[in-house]
C-alpha positions as CSV (number, residue, x, y, z in Angstrom):
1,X,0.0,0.0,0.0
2,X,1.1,3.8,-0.9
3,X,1.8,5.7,1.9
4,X,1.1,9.4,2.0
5,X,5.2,9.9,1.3
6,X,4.8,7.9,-1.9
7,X,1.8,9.8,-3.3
8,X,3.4,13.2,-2.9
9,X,7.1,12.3,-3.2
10,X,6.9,13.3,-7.1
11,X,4.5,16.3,-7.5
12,X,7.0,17.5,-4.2
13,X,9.8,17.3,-6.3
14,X,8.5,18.9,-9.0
15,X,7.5,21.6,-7.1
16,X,10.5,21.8,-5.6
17,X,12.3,22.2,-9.2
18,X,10.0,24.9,-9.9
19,X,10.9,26.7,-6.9
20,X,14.5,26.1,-7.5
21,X,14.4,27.4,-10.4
22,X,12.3,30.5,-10.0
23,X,14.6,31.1,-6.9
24,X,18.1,30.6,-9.3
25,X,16.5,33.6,-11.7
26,X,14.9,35.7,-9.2
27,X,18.0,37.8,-9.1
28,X,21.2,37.8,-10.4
29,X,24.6,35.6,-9.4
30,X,26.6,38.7,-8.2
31,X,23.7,40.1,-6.3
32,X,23.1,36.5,-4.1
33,X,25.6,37.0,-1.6
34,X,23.4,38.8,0.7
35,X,21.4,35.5,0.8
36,X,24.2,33.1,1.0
37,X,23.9,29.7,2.6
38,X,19.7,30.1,1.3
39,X,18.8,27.1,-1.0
40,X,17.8,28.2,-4.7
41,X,14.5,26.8,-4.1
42,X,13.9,29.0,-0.5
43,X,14.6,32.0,-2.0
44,X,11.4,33.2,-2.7
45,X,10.6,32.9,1.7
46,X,13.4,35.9,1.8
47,X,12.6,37.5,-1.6
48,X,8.9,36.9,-2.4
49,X,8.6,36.8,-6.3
50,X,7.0,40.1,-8.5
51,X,4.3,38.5,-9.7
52,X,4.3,39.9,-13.1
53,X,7.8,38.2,-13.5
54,X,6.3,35.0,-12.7
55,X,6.2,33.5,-16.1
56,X,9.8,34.2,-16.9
57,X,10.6,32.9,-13.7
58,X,8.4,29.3,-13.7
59,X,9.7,29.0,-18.0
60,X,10.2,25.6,-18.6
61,X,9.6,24.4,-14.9
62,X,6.9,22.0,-16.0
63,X,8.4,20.5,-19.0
64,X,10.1,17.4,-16.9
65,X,6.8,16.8,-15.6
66,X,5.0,16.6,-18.3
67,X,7.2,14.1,-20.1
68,X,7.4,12.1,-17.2
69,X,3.6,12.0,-17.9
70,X,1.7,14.1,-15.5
71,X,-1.8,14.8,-16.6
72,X,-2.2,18.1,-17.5
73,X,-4.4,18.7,-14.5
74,X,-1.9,18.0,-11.9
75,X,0.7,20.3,-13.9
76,X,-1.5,23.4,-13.8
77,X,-3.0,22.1,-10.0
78,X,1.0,22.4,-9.0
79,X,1.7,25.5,-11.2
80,X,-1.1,27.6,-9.2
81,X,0.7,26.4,-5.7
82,X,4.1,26.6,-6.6
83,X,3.2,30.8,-8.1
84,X,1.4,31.1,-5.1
85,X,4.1,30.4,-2.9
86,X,6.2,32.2,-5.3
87,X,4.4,35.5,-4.6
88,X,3.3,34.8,-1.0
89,X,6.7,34.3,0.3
90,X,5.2,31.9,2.5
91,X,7.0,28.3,2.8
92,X,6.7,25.1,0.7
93,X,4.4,23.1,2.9
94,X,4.0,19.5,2.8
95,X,1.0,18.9,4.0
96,X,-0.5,22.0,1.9
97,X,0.5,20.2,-1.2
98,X,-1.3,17.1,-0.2
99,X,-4.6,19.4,0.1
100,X,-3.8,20.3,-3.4
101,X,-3.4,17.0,-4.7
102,X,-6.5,16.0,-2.8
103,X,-8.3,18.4,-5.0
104,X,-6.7,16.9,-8.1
């Protein structure tokens, strides 16, 4: 039987990804040294995202994803979380993301 880990282990890692990625374009290289030691994909928790940036920011976050054959639904269910973290500046949650997937 699945446990809850299993379920969520790859929608958290692409989430994750997303965030990392966002977070590794958020500013640039010479300018992260007043957030050294922060993980790419925490970034966003010290430096909430402009949201009309977030496009450039989440491009090409969901192509892994979908060629690992997420539905469609799930990708744009995980897209609306990880941009609303993004602009929230509130922290990748665990158990939020299960409520998401619930939903999905």
């Amino acid at each position: 039987m699945a446990t809850a880990l299993d379920m969520t282990a790859a929608p958290e890692l692409a989430v994750l990804r997303a965030l990392e990625r966002a977070g590794n374009r958020m500013f640039p290289r010479s300018e992260r040294a007043r957030l050294k030691g922060v993980p790419p994909w925490e970034i966003y928790i010290h430096l909430p995202a402009d949201p009309g940036r977030l496009d450039d920011l989440l491009s090409g976050a969901w192509d892994l994803p979908a060629v690992a054959g997420f539905p469609e639904n799930l990708i744009s269910a995980l897209d609306a979380y990880t941009r609303t973290l993004l602009v929230s500046g509130h922290a990748f949650d665990r158990d939020d993301l299960q409520r998401v997937l619930a939903r999905h």
